[in-house]
ZAMARGU-4260 file (C-alpha; in steps of 0.2 Angstrom, whole numbers, plus 5000, padded with zeros to 4 digits):
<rodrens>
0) 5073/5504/5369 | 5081/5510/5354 | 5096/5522/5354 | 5083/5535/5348 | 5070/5532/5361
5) 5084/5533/5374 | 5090/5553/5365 | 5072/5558/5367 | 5067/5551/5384 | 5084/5561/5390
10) 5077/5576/5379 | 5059/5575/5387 | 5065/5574/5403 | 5078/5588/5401 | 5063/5600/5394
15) 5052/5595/5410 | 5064/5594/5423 | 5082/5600/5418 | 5074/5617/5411 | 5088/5617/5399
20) 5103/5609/5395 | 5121/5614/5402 | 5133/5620/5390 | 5142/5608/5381 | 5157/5611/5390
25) 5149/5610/5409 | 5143/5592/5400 | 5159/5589/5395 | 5167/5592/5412 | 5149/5582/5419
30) 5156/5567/5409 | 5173/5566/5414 | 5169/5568/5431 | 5156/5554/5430 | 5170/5542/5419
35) 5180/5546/5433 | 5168/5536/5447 | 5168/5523/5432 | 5186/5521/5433 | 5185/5522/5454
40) 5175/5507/5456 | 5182/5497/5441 | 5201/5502/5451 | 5193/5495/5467 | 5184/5480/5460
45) 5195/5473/5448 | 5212/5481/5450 | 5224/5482/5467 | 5216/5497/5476 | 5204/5494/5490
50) 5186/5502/5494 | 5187/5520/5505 | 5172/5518/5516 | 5164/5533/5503 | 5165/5521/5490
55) 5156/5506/5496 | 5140/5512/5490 | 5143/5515/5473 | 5139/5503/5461 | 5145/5502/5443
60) 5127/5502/5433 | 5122/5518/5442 | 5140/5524/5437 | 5138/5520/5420 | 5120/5526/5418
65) 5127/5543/5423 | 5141/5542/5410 | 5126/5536/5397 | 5114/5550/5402 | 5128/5565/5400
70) 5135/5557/5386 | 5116/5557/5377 | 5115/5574/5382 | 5129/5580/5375 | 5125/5573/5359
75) 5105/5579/5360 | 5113/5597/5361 | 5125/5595/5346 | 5113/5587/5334 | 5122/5571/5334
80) 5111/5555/5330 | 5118/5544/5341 | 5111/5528/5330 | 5120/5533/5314 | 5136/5538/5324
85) 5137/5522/5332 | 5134/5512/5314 | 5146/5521/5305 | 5159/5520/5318 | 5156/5499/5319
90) 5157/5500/5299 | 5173/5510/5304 | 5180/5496/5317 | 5175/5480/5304 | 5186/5489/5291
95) 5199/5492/5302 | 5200/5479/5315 | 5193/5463/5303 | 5210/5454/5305 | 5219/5464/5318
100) 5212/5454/5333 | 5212/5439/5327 | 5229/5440/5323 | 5232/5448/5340 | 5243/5432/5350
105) 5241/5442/5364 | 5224/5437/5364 | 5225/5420/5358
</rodrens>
């Protein structure tokens, strides 16, 4: 599926089950929340905290699809092609980054 398949399978299914999209600010508060089950289950996983019993359902793909499906959303309902965007913002990192990282010792 491309990125633009993926902005229209979330607008087709928005027009036939949503009814209409929140506001951009209700899908802005949407995301965080869902970034912040993200970063929950990342803490818990990879980090030092431990799994409430609430949290040992979860699962980080169905986390990261939510964060995916707002994020689509909210670009659907600005006008903002998510295909482009992400093209010009890699053109934007290869510029940038070309030598940083490989320069990083940190990383070495």
């Amino acid at each position: 599926m491309t990125i633009e398949e993926l902005q229209k399978q979330v607008d087709d299914w928005i027009k036939e089950y949503g009814v209409r999209y929140f506001s951009e600010l209700t899908n802005t508060a949407i995301l965080m929340e869902e970034v912040g089950e993200v970063a929950r289950i990342i803490s818990r996983q990879f980090g030092e905290q431990s799994f409430k019993e609430s949290d040992k359902n979860k699962e980080l793909a169905d986390e990261l699809s939510d964060v995916l499906f707002v994020l689509v959303c909210l670009a659907n309902q600005t006008g903002v092609n998510l295909t482009n965007a992400f093209q010009k913002g890699m053109e934007k990192r290869t510029q940038r980054d070309a030598q940083r990282h490989i320069a990083n010792e940190k990383l070495q």
